[in-house]
Backbone as a ProteinNet text record, in pm:
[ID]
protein_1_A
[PRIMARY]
XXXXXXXXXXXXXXXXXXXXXXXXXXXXXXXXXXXXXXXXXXXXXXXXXXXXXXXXXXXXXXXXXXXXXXXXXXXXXXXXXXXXXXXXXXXXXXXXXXXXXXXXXXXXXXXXXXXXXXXXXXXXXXXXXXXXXXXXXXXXXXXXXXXXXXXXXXXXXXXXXXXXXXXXXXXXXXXXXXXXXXXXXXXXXX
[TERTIARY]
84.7	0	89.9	81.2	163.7	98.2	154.3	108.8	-40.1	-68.4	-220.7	-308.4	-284.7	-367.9	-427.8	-271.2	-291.2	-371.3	-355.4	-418	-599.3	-606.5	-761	-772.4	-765.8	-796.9	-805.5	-683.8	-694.9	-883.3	-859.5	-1003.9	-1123	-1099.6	-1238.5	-1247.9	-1165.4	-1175	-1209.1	-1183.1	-1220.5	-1333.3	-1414	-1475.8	-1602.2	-1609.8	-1619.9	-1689.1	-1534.5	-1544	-1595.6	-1626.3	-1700.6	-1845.8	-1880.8	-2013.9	-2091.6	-2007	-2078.9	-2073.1	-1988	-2028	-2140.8	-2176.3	-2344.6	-2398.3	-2369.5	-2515.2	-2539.5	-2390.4	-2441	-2506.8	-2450.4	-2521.7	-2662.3	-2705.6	-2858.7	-2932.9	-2875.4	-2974.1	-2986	-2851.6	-2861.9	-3011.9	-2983.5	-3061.8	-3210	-3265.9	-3329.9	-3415.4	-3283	-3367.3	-3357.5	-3284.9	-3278.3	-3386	-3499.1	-3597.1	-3665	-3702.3	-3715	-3923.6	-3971.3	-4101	-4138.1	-4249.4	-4338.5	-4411.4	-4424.3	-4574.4	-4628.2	-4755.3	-4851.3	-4823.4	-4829	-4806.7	-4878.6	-4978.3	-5048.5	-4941.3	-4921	-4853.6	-5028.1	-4938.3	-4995.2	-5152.2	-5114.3	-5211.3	-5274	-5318.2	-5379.5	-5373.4	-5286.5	-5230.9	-5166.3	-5172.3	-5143.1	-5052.5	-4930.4	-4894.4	-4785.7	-4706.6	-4602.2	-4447.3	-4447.5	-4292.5	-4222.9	-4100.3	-4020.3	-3887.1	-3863.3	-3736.1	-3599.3	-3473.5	-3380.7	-3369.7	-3247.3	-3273.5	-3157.5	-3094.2	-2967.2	-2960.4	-3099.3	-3148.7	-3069.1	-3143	-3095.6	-2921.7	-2866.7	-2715	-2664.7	-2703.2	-2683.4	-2703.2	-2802.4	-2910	-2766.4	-2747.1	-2618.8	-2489.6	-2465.8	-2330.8	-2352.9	-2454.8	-2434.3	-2472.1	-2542.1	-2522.5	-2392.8	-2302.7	-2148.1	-2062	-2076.6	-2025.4	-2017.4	-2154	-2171.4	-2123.6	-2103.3	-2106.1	-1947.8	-1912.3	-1743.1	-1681.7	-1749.6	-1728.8	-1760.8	-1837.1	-1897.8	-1795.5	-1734.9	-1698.6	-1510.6	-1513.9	-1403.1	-1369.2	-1460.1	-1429.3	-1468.4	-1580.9	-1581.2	-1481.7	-1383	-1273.6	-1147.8	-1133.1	-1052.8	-1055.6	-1209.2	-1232.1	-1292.3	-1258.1	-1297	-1396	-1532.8	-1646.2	-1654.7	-1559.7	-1545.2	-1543.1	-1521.8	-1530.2	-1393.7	-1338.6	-1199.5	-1065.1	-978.9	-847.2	-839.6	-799.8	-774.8	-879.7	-850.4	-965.8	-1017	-1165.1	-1172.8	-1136.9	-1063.5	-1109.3	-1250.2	-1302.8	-1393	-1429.3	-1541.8	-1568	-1674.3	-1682.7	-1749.8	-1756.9	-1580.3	-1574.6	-1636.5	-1629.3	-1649.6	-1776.9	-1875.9	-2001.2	-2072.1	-2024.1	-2080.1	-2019.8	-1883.6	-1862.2	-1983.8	-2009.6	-2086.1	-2246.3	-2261.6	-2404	-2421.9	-2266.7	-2245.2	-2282.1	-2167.8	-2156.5	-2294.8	-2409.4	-2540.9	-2604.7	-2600.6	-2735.5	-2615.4	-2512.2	-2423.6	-2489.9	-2486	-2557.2	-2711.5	-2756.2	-2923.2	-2944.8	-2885.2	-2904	-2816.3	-2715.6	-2660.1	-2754.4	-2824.2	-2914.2	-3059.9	-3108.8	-3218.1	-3166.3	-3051.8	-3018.2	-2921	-2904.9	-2873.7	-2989	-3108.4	-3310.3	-3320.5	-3327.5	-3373.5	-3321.7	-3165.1	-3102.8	-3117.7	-3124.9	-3117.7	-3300.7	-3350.3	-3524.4	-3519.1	-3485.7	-3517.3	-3461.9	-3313.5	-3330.2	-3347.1	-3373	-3444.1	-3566.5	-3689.1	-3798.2	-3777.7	-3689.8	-3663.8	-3605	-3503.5	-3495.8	-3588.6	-3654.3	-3822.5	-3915.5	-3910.6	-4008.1	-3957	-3793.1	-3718.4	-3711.6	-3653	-3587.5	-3749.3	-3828.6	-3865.1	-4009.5	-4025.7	-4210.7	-4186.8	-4237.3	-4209.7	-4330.7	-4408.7	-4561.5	-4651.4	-4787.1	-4885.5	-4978.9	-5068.2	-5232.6	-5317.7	-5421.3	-5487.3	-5582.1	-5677.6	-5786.9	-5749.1	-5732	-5732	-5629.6	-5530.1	-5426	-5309.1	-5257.9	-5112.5	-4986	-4923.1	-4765.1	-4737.5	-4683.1	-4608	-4496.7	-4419.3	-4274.4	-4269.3	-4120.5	-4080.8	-4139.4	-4161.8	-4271.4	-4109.1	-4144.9	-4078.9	-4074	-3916.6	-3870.3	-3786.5	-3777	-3707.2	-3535.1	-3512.8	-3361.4	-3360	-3421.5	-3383.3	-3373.9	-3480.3	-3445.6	-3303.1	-3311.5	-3176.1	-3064.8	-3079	-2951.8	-2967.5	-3093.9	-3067.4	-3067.3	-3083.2	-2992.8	-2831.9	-2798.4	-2673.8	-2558.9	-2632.1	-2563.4	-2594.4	-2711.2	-2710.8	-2603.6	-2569.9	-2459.5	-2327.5	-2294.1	-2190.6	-2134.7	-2236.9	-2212.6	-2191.1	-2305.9	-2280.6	-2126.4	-2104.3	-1993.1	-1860.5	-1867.2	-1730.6	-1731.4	-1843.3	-1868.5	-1801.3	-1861.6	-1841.8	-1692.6	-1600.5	-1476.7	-1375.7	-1427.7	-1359	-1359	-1482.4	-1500.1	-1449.8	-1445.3	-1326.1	-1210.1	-1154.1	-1013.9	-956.9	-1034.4	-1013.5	-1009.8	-1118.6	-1090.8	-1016.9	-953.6	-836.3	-694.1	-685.8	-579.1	-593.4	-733.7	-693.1	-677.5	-723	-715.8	-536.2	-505.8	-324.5	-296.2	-284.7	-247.9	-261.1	-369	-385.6	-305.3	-291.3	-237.6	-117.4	-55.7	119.7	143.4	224.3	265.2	386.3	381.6	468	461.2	622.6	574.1	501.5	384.5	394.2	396.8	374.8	450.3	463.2	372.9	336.1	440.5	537.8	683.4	624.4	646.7	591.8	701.4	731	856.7	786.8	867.9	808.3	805.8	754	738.4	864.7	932.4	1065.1	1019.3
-115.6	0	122.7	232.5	364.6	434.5	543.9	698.2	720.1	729.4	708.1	643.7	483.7	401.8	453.8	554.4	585	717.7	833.9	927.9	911.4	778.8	718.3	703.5	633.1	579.5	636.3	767.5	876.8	951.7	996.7	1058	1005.3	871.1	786.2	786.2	799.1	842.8	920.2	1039.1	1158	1198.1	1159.8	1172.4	1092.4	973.5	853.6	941.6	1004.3	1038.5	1193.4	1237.8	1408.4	1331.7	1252.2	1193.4	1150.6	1092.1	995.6	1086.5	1233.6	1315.7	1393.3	1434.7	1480.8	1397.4	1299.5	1197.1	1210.6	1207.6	1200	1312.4	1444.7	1582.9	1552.3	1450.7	1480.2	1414.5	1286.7	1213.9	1269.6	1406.7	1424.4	1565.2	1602.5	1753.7	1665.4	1557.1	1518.4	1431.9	1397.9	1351.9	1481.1	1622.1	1704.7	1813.6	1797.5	1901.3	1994.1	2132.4	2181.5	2141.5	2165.5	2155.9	2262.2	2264.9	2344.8	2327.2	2462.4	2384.7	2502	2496.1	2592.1	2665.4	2820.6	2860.1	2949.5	2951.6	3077.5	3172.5	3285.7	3388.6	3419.2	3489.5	3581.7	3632.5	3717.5	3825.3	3724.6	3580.9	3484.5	3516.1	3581.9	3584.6	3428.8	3323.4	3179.1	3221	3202.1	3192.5	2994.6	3023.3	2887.8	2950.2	2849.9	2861.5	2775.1	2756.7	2651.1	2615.7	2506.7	2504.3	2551.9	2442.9	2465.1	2456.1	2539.7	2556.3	2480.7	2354.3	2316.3	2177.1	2194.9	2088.2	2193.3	2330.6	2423.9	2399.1	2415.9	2380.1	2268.5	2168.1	2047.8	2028.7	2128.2	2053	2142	2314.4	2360.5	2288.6	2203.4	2115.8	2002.7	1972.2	1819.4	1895.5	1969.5	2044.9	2148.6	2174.2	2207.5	2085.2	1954.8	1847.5	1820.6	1798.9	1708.1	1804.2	1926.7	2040.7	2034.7	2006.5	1999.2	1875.1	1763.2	1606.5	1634	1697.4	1715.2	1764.5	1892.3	2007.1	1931.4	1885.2	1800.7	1721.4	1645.4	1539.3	1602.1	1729.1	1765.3	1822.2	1918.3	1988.6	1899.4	1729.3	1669	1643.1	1565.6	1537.7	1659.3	1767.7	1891.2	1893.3	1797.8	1811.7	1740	1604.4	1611.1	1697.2	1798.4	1904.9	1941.7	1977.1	2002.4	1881.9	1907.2	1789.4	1687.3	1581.2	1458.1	1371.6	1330.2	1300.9	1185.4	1114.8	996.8	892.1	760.2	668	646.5	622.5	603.7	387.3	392.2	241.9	217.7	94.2	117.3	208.7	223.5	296.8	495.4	505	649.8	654.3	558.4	545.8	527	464.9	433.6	562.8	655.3	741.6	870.2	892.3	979.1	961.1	829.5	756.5	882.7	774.1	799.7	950.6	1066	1154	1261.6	1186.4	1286.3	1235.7	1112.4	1067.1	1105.4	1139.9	1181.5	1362.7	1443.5	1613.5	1570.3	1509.3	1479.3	1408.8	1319.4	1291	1433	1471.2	1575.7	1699.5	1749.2	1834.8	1806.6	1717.7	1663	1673	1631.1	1611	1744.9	1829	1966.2	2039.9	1999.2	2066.5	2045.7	1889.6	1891.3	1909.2	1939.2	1936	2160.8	2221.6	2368.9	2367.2	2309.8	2346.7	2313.1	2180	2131.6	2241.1	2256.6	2419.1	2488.7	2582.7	2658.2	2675.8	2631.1	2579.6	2531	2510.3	2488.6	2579.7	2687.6	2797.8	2892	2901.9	2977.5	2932.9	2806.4	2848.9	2846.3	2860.6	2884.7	3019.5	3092.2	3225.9	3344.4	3289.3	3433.5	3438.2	3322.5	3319.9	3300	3432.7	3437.1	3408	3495.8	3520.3	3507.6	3373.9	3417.6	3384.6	3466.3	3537.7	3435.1	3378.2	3274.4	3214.6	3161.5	3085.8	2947.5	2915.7	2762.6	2705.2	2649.8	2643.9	2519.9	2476.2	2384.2	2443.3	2435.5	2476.2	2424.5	2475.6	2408.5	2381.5	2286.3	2247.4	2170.3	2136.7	2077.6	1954.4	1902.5	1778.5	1649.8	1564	1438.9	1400.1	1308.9	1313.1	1398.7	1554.6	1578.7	1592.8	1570.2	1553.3	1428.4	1327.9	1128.9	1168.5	1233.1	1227.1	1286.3	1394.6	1406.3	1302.3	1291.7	1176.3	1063.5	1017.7	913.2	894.1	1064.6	1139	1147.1	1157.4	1187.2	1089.4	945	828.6	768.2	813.3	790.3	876.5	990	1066.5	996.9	943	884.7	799.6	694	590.3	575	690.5	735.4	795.3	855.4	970.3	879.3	731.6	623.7	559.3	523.2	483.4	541.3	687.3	768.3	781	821.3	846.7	731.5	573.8	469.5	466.3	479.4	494.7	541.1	681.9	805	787.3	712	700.6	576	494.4	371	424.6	533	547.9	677	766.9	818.2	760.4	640.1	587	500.7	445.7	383.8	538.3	615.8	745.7	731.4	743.8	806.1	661.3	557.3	418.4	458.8	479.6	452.9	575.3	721.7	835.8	785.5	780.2	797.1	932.9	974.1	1128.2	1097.5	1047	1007.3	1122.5	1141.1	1231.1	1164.1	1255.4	1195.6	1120.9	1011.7	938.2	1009.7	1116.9	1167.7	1271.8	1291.9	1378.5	1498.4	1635.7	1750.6	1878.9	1817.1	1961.3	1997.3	2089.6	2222	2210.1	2305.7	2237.4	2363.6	2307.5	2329.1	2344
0	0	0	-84.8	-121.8	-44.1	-60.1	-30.7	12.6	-142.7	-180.2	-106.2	-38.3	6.7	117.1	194.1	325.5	390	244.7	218.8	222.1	187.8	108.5	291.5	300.7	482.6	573.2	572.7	643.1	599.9	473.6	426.6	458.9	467	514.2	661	747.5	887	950.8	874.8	887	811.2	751.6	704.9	793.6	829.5	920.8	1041.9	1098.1	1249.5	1251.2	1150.7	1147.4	1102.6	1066.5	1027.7	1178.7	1238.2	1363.6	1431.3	1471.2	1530.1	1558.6	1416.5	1376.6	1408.3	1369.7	1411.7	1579.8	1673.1	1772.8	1778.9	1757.1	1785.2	1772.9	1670.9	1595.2	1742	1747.8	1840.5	1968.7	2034.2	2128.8	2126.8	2043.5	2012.1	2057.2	1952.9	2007.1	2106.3	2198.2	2328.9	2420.9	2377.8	2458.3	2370.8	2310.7	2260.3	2356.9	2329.5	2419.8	2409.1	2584.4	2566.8	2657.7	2643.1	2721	2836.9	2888.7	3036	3030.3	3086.1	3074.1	3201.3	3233.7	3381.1	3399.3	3580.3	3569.8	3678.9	3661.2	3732.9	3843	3961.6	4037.1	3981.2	3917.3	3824.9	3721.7	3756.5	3685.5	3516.1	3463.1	3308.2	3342.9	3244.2	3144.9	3076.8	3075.2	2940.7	2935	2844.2	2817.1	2853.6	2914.8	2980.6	2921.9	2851.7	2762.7	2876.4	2875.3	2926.5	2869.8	2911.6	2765.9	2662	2570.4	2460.2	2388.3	2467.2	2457.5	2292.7	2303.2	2153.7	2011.1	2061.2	1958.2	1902.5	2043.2	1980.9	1933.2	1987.4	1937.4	1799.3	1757.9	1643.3	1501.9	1592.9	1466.7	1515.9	1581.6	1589	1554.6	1497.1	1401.2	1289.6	1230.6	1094.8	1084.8	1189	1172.3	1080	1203.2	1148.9	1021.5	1025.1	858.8	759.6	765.8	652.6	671.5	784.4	763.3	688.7	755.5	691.7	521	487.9	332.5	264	336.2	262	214.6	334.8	330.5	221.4	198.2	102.1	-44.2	-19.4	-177.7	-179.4	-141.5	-126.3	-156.8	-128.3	-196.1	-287.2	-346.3	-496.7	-547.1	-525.3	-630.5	-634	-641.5	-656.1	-767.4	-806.7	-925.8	-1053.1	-1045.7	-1176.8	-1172.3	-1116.9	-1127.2	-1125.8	-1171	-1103.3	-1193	-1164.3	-1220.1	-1294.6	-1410.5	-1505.5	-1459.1	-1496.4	-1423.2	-1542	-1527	-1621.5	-1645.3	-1788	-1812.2	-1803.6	-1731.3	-1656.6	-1562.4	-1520.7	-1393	-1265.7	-1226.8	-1164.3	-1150	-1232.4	-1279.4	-1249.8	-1355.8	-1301.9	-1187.9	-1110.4	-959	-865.6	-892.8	-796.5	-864.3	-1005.1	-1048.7	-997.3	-935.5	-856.1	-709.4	-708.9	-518.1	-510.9	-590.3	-583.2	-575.4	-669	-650.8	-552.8	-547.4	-402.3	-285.3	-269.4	-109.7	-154.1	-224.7	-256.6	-235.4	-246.3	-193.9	-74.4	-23.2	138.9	235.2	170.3	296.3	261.6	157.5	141.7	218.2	241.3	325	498.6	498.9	630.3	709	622.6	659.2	688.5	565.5	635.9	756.3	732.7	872.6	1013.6	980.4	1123.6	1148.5	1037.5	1067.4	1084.1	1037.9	1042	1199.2	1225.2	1405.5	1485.3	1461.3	1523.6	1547.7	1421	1418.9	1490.8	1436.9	1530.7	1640.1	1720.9	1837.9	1959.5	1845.6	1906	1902	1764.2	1824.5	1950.9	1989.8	2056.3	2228.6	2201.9	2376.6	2385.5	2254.2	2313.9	2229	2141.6	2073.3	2121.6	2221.9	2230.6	2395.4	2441.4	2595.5	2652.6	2617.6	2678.8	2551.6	2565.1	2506.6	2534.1	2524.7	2642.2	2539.1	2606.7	2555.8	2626.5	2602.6	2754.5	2700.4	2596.9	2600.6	2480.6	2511.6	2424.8	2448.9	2370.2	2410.7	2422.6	2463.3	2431.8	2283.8	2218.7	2091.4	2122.9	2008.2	2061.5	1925.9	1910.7	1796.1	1797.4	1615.6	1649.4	1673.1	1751	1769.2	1626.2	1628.5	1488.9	1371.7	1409.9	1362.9	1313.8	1461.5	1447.7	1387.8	1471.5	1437.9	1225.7	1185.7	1052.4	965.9	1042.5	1020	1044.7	1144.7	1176.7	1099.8	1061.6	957.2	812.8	749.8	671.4	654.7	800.2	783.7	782.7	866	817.5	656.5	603	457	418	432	351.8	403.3	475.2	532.4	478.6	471.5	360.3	206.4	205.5	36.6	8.6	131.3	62.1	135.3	151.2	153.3	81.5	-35.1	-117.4	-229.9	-225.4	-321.4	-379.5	-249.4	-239.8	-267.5	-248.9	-285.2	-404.2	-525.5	-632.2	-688	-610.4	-750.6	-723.1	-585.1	-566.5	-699.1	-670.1	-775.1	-939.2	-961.4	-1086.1	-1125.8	-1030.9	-1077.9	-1080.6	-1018.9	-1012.8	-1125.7	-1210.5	-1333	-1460.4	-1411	-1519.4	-1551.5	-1426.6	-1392.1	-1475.7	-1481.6	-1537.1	-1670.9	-1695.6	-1888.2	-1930.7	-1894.2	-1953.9	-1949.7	-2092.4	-2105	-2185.1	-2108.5	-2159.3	-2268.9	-2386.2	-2526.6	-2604.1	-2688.3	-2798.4	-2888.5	-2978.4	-3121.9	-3157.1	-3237.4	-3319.5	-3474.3	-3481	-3650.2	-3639.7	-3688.5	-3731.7	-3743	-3673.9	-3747.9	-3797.1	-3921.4	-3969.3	-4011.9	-4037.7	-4150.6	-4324.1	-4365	-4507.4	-4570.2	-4689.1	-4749.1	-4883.5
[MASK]
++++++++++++++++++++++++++++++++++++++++++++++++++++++++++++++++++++++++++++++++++++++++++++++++++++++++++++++++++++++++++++++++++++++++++++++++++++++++++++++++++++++++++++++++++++++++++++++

């Protein structure tokens, strides 16, 4: 195993270990969602009291993660558009697979991990008091993070998949290119 092999293994580790991070972030955000209780004050005004808002962070530190784990690996393979040509083969084909369904699971699983947030920090920090005779607390619906997180192990997989693929077929690209002169003579005409 060269250079290369070790470069590949390193990338998949890291890539690996910024993935399972989000995920934990995801699952923690949501067993830590924020909820509500109904409260009457003194002056019998009701309103909703939320607890913490510690889901909120969780929920932008596994969408930190994954956007780092992503950015990472498109940032090695260029995004495929730039860099090293692919052999044309199986290989090429299956990383050009990997490569759109890993941009459509981390696009689903970036929604849902900034939406759970989001909506989660609305209803800790921007909804203090509201006057009402008969009402629920709102709160993020159950499920949103878990989807994310099982978004984000789909991108995980896709994008070790992905990266074995294009590693394999730039290394047959680099094989077939021989940099030869010519063989067709080009003087000048006399």
């Amino acid at each position: 195993m060269g250079d290369g092999g070790r470069s590949s293994i390193l990338v998949h580790i890291l890539v690996i270990a910024l993935c399972l991070a989000a995920f934990g972030f995801a699952i923690a955000a949501e067993r830590r969602r924020s909820t509500g209780s109904i409260v009457t004050d003194s002056s019998n005004t009701t309103f909703c009291v939320y607890d913490s808002d510690i889901a909120t962070g969780y929920g932008v530190g596994a969408f930190l993660f994954l956007l780092s784990g992503h950015s990472l690996l498109m940032g090695l393979t260029r995004c495929m558009c730039f860099g090293a040509p692919l052999a044309p083969g199986g290989s090429r084909a299956w990383s050009i697979i990997y490569f759109a369904s890993s941009w459509v699971t981390f696009a689903i699983a970036e929604a849902c991990l900034i939406a759970g947030a989001t909506k989660n920090a609305y209803h800790t920090k921007y909804r203090d008091m509201v006057y009402a005779s008969n009402w629920t607390c709102q709160s993020l619906r159950k499920g949103v993070f878990i989807a994310g997180a099982v978004f984000v192990v789909f991108t995980m997989i896709l994008d070790v998949y992905f990266y074995m693929y294009y590693a394999k077929a730039t290394s047959q690209a680099a094989k077939k290119i021989s940099k030869t002169t010519p063989s067709v003579g080009m003087t000048g005409y006399a």
